[in-house]
C-alpha positions, 0 to 999 in steps of 0.5 A: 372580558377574555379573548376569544378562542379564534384571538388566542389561536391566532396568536399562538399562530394556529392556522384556523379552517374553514369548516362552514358547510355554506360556503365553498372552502367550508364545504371542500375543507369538511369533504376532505377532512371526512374523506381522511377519516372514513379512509381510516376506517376499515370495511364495516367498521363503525366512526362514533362521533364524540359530539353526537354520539352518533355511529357512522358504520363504513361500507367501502365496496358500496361506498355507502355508510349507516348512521345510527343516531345519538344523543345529539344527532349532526345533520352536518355529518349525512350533509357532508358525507352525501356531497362526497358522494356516498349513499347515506342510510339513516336508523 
């Protein structure tokens, strides 16, 4: 049996992050990694998300996004985005 993604990346000394929503390095990690992302979007500008195929359009004065759901809708990305402490419309 091969390694595991975690073992190869540890020894090619790639730092591994804590992306698990329960815990609390999790969740600050993924608040600051979103917090990055939706700051590169421009005002009314769309994130799709590759994974899910969801659109994440951006409302920066209302500090609210819209989510359109894909193929395979994350309940992560409202989650995270919410704890930012932004609105978050579903459609």
């Amino acid at each position: 049996m091969g390694a595991s993604v975690r073992e190869i990346q540890r020894c090619k000394g790639v730092a591994m992050m804590n992306y698990d929503l329960e815990t609390e390095e999790g969740m600050a990690n993924a608040k600051a990694w979103t917090a990055q992302m939706l700051a590169l979007i421009n005002d009314d500008g769309v994130w799709l998300v590759p994974r899910s195929g969801m659109r994440v359009m951006v409302h920066h004065a209302d500090k609210a996004v819209t989510i359109y759901a894909g193929h395979t809708p994350d309940p992560s990305i409202p989650r995270v985005i919410e704890a930012l402490g932004w609105t978050v419309n579903v459609h």
